[in-house]
C-alpha positions as CSV (number, residue, x, y, z in Angstrom):
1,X,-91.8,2.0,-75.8
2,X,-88.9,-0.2,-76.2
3,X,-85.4,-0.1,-74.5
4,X,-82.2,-0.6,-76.7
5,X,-78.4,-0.8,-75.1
6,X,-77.5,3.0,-76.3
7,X,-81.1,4.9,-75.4
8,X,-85.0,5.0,-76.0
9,X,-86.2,6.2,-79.2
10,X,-90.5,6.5,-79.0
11,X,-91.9,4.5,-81.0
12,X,-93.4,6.5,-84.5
13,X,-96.9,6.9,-84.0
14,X,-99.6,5.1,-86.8
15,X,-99.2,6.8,-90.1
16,X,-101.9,8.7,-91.1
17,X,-104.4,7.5,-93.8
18,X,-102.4,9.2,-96.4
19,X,-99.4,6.4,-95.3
20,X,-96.8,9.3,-94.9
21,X,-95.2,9.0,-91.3
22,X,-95.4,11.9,-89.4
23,X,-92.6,12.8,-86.8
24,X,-93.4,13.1,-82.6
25,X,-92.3,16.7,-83.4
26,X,-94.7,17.5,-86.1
27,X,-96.7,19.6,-84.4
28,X,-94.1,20.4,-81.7
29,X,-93.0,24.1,-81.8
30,X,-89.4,24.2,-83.3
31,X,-87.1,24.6,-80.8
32,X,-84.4,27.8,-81.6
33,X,-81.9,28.9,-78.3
34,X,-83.2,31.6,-76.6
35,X,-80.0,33.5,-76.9
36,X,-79.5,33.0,-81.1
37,X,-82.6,35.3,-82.2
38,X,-81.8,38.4,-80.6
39,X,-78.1,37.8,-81.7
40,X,-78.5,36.8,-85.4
41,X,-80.8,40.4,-85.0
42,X,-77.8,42.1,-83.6
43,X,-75.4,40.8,-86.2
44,X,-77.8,41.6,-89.3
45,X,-77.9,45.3,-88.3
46,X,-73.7,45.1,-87.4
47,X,-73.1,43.7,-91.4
48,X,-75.9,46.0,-92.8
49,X,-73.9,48.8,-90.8
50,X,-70.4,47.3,-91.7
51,X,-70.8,47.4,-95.8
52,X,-72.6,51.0,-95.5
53,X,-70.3,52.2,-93.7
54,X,-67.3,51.0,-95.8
55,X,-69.5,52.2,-99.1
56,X,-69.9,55.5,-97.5
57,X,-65.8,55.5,-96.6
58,X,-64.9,54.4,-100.7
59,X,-67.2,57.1,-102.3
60,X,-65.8,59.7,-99.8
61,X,-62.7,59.3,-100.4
62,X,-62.5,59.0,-104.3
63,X,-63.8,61.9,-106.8
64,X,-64.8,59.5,-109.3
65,X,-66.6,56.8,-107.4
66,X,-69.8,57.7,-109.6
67,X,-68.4,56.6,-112.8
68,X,-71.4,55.2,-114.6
69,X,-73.9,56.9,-112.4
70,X,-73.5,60.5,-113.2
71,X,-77.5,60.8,-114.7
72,X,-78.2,58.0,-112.2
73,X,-77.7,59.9,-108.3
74,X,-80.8,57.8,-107.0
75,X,-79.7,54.2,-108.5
76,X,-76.3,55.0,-107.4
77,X,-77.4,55.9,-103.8
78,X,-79.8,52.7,-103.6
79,X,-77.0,50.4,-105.1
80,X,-74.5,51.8,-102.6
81,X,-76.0,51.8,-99.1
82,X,-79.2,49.2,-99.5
83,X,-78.1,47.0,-102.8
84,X,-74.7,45.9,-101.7
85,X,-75.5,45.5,-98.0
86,X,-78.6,43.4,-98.7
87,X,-76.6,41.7,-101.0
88,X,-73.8,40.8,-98.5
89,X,-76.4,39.7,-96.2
90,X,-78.0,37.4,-98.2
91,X,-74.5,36.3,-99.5
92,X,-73.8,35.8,-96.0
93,X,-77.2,33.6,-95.0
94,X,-76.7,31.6,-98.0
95,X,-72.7,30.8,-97.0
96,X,-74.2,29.6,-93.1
97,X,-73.0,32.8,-91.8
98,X,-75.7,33.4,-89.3
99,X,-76.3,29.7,-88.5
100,X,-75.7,29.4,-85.0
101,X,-73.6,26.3,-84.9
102,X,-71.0,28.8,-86.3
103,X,-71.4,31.7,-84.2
104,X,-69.4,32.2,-80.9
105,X,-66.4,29.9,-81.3
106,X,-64.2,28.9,-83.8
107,X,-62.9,29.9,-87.2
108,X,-66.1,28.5,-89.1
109,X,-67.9,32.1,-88.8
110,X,-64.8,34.3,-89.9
111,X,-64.3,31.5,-93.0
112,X,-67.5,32.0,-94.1
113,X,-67.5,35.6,-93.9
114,X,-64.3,35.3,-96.6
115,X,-66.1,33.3,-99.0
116,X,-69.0,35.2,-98.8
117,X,-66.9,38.2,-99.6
118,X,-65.4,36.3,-102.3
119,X,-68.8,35.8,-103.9
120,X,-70.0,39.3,-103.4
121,X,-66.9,40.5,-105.5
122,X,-67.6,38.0,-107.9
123,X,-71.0,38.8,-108.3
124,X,-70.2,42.8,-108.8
125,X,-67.7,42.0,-111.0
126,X,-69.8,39.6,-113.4
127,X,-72.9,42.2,-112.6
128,X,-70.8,45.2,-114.1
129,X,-69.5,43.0,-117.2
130,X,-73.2,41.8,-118.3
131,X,-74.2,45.0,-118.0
132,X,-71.6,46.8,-119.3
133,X,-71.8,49.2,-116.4
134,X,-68.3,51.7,-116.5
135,X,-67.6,51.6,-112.9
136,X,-64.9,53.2,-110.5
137,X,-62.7,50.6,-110.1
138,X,-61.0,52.5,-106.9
139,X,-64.3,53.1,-105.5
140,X,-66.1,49.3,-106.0
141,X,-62.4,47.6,-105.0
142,X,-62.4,49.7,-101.9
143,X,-66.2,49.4,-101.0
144,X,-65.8,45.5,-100.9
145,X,-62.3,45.1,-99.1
146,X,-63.7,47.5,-96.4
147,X,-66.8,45.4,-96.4
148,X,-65.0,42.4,-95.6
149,X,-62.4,43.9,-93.4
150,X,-65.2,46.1,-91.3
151,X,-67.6,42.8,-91.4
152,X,-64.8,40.7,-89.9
153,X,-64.3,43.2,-87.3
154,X,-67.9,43.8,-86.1
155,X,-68.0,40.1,-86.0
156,X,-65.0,39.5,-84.0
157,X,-66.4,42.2,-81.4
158,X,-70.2,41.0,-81.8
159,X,-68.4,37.3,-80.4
160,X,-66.2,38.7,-77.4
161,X,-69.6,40.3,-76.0
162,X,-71.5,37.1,-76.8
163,X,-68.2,35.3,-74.6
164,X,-68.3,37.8,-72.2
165,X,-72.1,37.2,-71.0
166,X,-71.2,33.4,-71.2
167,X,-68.5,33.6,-69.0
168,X,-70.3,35.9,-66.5
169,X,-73.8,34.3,-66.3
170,X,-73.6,31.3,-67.9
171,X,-76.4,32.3,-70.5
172,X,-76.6,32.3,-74.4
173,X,-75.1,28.8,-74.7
174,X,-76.6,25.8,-75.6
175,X,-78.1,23.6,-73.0
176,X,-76.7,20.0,-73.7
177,X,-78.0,16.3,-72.9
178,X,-75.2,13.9,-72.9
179,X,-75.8,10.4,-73.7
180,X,-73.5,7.5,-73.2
181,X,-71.9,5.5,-70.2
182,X,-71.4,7.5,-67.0
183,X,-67.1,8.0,-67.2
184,X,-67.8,8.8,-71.1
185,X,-70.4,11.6,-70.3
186,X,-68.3,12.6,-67.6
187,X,-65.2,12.6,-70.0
188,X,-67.4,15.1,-72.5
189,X,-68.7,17.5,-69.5
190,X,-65.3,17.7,-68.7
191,X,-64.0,18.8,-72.0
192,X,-67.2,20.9,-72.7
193,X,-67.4,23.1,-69.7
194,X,-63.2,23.4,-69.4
195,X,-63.8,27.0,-71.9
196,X,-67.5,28.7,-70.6
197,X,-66.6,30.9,-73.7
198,X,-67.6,27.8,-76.2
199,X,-71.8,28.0,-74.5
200,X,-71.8,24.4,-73.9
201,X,-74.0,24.0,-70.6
202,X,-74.7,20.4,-70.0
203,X,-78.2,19.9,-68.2
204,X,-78.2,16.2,-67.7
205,X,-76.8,12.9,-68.4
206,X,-78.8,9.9,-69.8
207,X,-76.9,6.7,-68.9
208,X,-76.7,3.8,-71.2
209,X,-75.7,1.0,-69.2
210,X,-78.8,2.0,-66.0
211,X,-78.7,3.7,-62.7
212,X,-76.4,1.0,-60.6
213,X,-73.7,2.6,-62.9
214,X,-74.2,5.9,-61.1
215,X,-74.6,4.3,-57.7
216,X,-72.7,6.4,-54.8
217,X,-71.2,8.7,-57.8
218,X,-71.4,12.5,-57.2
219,X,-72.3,13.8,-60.8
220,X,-72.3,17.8,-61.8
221,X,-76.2,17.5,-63.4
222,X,-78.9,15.2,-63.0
223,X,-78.3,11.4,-64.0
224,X,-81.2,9.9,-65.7
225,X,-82.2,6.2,-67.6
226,X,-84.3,4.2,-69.1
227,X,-86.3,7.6,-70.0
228,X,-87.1,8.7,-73.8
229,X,-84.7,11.3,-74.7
230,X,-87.1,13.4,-76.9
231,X,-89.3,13.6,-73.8
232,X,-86.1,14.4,-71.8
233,X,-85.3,17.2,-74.2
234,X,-88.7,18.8,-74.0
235,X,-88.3,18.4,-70.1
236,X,-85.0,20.0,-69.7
237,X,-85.6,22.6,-72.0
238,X,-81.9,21.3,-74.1
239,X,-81.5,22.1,-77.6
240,X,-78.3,19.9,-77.9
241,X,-77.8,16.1,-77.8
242,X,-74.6,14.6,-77.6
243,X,-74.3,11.2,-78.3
244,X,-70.8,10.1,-76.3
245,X,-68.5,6.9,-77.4
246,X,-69.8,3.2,-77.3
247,X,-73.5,5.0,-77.8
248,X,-72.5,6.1,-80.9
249,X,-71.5,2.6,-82.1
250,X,-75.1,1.2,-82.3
251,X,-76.0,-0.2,-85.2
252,X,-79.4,2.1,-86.3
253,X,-79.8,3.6,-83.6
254,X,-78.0,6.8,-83.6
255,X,-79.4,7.5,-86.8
256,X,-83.2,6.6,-86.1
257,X,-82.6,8.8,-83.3
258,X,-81.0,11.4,-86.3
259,X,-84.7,11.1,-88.3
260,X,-86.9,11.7,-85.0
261,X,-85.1,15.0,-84.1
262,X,-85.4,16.2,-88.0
263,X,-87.7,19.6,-88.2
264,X,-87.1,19.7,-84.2
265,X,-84.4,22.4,-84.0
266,X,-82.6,20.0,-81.8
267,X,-79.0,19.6,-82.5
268,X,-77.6,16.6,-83.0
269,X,-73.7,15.9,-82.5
270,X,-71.5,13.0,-81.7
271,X,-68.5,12.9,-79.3
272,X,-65.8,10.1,-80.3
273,X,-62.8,9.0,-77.8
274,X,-60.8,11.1,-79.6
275,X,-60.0,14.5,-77.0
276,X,-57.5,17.5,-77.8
277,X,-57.7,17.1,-81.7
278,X,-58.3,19.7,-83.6
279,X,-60.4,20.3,-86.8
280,X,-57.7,20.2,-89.4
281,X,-56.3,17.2,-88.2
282,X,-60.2,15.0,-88.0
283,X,-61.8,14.6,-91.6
284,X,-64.7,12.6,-92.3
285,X,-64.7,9.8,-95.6
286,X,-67.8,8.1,-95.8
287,X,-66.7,4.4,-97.9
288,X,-69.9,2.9,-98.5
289,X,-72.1,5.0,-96.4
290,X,-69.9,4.4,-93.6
291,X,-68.7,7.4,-92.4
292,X,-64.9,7.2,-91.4
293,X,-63.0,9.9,-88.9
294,X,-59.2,9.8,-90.4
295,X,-56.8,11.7,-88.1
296,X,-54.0,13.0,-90.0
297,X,-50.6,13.2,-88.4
298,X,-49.2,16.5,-86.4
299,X,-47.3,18.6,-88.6
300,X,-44.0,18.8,-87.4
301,X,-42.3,19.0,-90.6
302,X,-42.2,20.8,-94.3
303,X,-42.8,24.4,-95.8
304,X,-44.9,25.4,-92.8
305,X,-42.3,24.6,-90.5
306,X,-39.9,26.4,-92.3
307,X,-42.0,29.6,-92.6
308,X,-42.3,29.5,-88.7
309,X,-38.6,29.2,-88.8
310,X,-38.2,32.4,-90.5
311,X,-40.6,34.4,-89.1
312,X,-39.6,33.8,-85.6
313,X,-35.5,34.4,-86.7
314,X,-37.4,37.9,-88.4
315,X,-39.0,39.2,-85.7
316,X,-36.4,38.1,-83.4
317,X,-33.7,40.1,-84.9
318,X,-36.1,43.3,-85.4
319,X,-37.1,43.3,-82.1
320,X,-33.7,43.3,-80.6
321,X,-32.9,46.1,-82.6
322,X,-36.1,48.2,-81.7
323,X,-36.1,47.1,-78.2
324,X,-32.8,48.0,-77.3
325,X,-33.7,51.5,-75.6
326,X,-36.5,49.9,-73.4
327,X,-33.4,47.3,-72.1
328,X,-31.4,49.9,-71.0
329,X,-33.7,52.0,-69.0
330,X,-34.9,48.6,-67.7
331,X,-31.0,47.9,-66.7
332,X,-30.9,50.9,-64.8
333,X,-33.8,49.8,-63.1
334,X,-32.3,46.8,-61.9
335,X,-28.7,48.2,-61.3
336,X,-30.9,50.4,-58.8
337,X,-32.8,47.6,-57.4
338,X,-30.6,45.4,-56.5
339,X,-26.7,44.7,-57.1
340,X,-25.4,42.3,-59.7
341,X,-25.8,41.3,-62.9
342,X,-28.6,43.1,-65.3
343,X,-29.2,38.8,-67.2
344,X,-30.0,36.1,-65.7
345,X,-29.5,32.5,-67.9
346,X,-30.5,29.6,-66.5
347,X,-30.3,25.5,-68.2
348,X,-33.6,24.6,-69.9
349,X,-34.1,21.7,-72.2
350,X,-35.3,22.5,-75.5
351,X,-36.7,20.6,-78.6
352,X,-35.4,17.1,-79.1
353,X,-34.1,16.7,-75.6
354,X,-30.5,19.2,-76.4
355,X,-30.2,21.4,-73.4
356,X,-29.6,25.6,-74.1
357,X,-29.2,28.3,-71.8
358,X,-32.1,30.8,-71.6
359,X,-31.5,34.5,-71.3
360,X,-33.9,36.6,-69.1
361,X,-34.3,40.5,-66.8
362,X,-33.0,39.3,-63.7
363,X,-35.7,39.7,-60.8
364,X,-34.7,38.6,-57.7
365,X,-32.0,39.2,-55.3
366,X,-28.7,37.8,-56.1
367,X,-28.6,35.2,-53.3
368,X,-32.3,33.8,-54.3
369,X,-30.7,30.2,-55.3
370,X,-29.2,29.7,-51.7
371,X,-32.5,31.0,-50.4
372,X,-34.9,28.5,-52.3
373,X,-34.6,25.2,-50.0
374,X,-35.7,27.6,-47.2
375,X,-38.9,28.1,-49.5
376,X,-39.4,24.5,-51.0
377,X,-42.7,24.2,-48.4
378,X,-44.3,27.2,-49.4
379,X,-44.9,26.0,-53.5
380,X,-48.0,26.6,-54.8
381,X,-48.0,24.4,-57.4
382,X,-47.5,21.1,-58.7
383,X,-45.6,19.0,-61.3
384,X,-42.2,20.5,-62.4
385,X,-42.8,24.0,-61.4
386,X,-42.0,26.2,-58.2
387,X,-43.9,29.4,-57.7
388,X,-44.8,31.5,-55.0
389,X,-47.4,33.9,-55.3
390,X,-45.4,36.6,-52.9
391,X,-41.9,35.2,-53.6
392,X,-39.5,36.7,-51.0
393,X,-36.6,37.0,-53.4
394,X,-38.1,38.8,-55.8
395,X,-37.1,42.7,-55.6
396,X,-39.8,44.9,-56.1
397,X,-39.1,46.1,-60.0
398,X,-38.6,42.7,-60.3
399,X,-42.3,41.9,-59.7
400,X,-43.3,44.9,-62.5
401,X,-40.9,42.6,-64.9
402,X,-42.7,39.5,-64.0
403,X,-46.3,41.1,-64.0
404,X,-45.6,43.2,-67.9
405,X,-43.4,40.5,-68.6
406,X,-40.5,41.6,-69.9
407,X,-38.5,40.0,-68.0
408,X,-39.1,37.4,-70.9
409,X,-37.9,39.7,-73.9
410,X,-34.1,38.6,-74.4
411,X,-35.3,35.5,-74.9
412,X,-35.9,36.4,-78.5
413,X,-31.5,35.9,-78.5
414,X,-32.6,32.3,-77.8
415,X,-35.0,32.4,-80.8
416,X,-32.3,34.3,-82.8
417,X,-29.8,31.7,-82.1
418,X,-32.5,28.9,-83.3
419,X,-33.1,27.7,-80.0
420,X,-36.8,28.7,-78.9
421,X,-39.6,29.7,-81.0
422,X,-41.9,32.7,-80.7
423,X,-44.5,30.2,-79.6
424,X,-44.5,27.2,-78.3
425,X,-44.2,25.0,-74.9
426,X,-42.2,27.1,-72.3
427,X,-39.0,25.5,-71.9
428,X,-38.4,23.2,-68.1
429,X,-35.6,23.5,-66.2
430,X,-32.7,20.8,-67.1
431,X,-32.2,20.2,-63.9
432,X,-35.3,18.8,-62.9
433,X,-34.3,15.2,-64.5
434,X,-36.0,12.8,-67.7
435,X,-39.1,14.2,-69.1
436,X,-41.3,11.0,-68.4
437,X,-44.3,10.0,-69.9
438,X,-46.4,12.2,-71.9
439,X,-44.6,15.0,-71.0
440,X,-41.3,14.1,-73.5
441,X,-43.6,15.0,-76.1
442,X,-43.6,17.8,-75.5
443,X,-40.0,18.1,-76.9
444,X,-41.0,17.1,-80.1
445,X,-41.1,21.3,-81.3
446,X,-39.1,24.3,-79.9
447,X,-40.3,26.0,-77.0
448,X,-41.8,29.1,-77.2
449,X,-41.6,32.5,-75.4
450,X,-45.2,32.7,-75.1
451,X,-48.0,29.6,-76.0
452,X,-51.4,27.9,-75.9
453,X,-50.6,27.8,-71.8
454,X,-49.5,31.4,-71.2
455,X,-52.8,32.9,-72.8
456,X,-54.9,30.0,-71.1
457,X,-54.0,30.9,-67.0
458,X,-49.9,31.1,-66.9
459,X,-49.4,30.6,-63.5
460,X,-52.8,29.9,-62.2
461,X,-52.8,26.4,-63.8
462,X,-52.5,23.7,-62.8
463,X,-49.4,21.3,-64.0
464,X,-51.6,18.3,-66.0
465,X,-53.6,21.4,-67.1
466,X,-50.5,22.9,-68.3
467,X,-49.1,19.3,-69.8
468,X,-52.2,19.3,-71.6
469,X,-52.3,22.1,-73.6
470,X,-48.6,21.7,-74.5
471,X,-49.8,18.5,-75.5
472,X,-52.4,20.1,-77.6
473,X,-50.6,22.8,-79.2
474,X,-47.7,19.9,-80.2
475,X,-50.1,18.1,-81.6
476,X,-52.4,20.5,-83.6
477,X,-49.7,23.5,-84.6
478,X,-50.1,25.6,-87.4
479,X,-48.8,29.0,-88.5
480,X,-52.6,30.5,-88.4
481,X,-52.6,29.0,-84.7
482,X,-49.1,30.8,-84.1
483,X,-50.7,33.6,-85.0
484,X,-53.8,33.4,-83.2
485,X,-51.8,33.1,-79.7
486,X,-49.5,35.6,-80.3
487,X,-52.5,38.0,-80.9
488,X,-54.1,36.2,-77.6
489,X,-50.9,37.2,-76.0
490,X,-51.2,41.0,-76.2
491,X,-54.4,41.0,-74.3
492,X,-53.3,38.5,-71.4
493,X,-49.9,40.5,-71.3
494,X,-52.2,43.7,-70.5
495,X,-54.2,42.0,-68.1
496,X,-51.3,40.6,-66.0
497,X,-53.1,37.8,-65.7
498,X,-51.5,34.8,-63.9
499,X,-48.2,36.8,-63.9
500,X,-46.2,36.6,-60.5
């Protein structure tokens, strides 16, 4: 054995008298999650079900969807509901679609299903011209849009099951050994175990710089040093090694390490100091088999900026338009509730500093301004916020508003008038003095009626938990991400969750 400043790596044993080296896992069982099996099982039958099933749909529904096949019922039959889903299965193996570092989080699985249903049309398509084949062009058109369409649905249900058991057990993830200095592994457990959904369960922490490092320091999992890692993976049963900061940075190390854990099953990944970037922002450039991590800047600027412009001015103005039965009844409501006025605006700052006035239901007594020094103890959070889970001056209907949230409809006048966005950070009082720090940045893009920290907690967050994910969502916004929370919206909007 020898010790190096980033980990042990085991020496290769003696080559064998044919002088090819042999790896400490040659005869090792390969190691495969216990969890990705029985799912990869589960989502072969769910696409073999999904294409059939949108084959069965396409022939049903057109008369001629045997063009080509009239003589043929038995080839039609086979090609229809074993051909074409086999085929979309392979397609779908061959594309990574069932390899597991895709599968359960992110937009690398649903990506993958696309191209794959790209190729499958492709290969139809080129299948039916070589052969000359007269086909329904209704019937095959439908058949592989349904495919997709059904296949991308299966799949997004297949991975909120495969979440669910994560978050309530704690199982089908992937056990992890971090390596690194203590505050860097401690930075990458953090950041790792801050979603259960993602199935990153971190089992121990092998420390690069020895135990006096860990001296008197309470850690989440066992610390460990000066041990072989492979031996340490077969001991804690992890299929997962992350390699954390400065580790990384030995020269030959990390990728001897990289050669002894080929044919092991054993994933391999490396966390850099760089936390709360996204994907599209990080791309990799080896220069002379040096692989470079170039971060691209935020987009805060061009065409996509201007297509979130338009769409949020669109649905804005429709939405008035469609919602104004629902604000009368609610008016009603409030008229009955309590006396005064039906809006309540209030001075929020909004992007680039420029203060705005937002427009909401009102939900509390009239008199809940002169009532909130007498309340000032009772916060129950931190930062730049005041909330009260049982806030006295909240009426009644006024607590339905806040828990459905609609208290926070005419606010699409504010995203009419250009000043909020359908998503984005929630706008801060003006009155609670210079955005300091970090925190400014957040003023670099329009708040939003809903955002990254409404569908993450809403109230139950904390404020630096809240800071970050504005942060986050400045500095990795997209119109696909938009979309994504605004579809994440509807479900925490049902759920009433953090709401109050």
């Amino acid at each position: 054995m020898r010790h190096v400043d980033s980990f042990e790596i085991q020496v290769p044993p003696p080559p064998p008298p044919n002088g090819v080296p042999r790896s400490a896992w040659a005869r090792a069982r390969r190691r495969v999650s216990r969890w990705h099996r029985p799912y990869i099982l589960i989502l072969l039958a769910l696409d073999y079900g999904a294409v059939s099933l949108a084959s069965y749909i396409a022939v049903t529904e057109f008369e001629n969807s045997r063009v080509g096949f009239q003589d043929r019922p038995t080839l039609f039959t086979l090609t229809a509901y074993v051909f074409l889903p086999l085929g979309w299965m392979f397609t779908l193996w061959a594309n990574g679609g069932y390899d597991r570092r895709f599968l359960g989080l992110g937009t690398d699985e649903f990506k993958r299903v696309v191209r794959a249903g790209l190729v499958v049309a492709a290969s139809v398509s080129f299948l039916a011209f070589a052969t000359k084949t007269d086909l329904s062009r209704m019937t095959v058109g439908s058949a592989l849009l349904g495919g997709l369409l059904i296949v991308l649905v299966v799949r997004y249900l297949a991975r909120q099951a495969l979440q669910l058991v994560r978050k309530r057990g704690g199982r089908a993830g992937h056990r992890m050994i971090l390596i690194g200095t203590l505050p860097e592994a401690l930075e990458v457990y953090t950041a790792v175990t801050r979603n259960p959904a993602a199935g990153l369960v971190p089992v121990g922490i092998h420390i690069t710089d020895g135990y006096a490092a860990a001296r008197g320091i309470e850690t989440p999992v066992p610390v460990y040093a000066g041990r072989d890692v492979l031996g340490l993976v077969r001991e804690l049963g992890a299929d997962t090694i992350a390699v954390c900061g400065s580790a990384s940075a030995e020269p030959g190390e990390l990728r001897r390490l990289a050669w002894q854990l080929e044919g092991s099953g054993v994933d391999l990944v490396v966390a850099p100091q760089l936390t709360d970037i996204a994907g599209p922002r990080v791309h990799i450039r080896p220069i002379e088999g040096l692989p470079l991590l170039h971060v691209e800047e935020p987009t805060l600027s061009g065409p996509a900026l201007l297509a979130k412009n338009i769409l949020d001015r669109m649905v804005a103005a429709v939405g008035l338009i469609l919602l104004l039965p629902l604000f009368l009844v609610v008016a009603i409501g409030i008229k009955i509730s309590d006396k005064g006025p039906v809006f309540f605006r209030q001075g929020r700052v909004g992007h680039e500093g420029r203060t705005f006035r937002v427009w909401k239901l009102r939900t509390m007594y009239v008199d809940a301004e002169d009532r909130l020094a007498a309340l000032v103890d009772q916060n129950e959070t931190d930062g730049m916020l005041f909330k009260i889970r049982e806030d006295p001056r909240v009426f009644p209907f006024g607590r339905f508003l806040r828990a459905s949230s609609i208290d926070e409809i005419p606010q699409l006048v504010n995203v009419l008038k250009g000043e909020m966005s359908l998503v984005g950070p929630r706008p801060l009082p003006a009155d609670d003095g210079d955005f300091l720090g970090d925190v400014r940045r957040r003023l670099l893009v329009r708040p939003g009626i809903t955002g990254l920290w409404q569908v993450s907690g809403r109230s139950d967050l904390s404020w630096d938990e809240a800071v970050r994910l504005d942060l986050y969502y400045v500095d990795n916004w997209s119109l696909a991400y938009d979309l994504s929370i605004l579809w994440r919206t509807i479900g925490v909007v049902v759920a009433r969750k953090g709401a109050y």
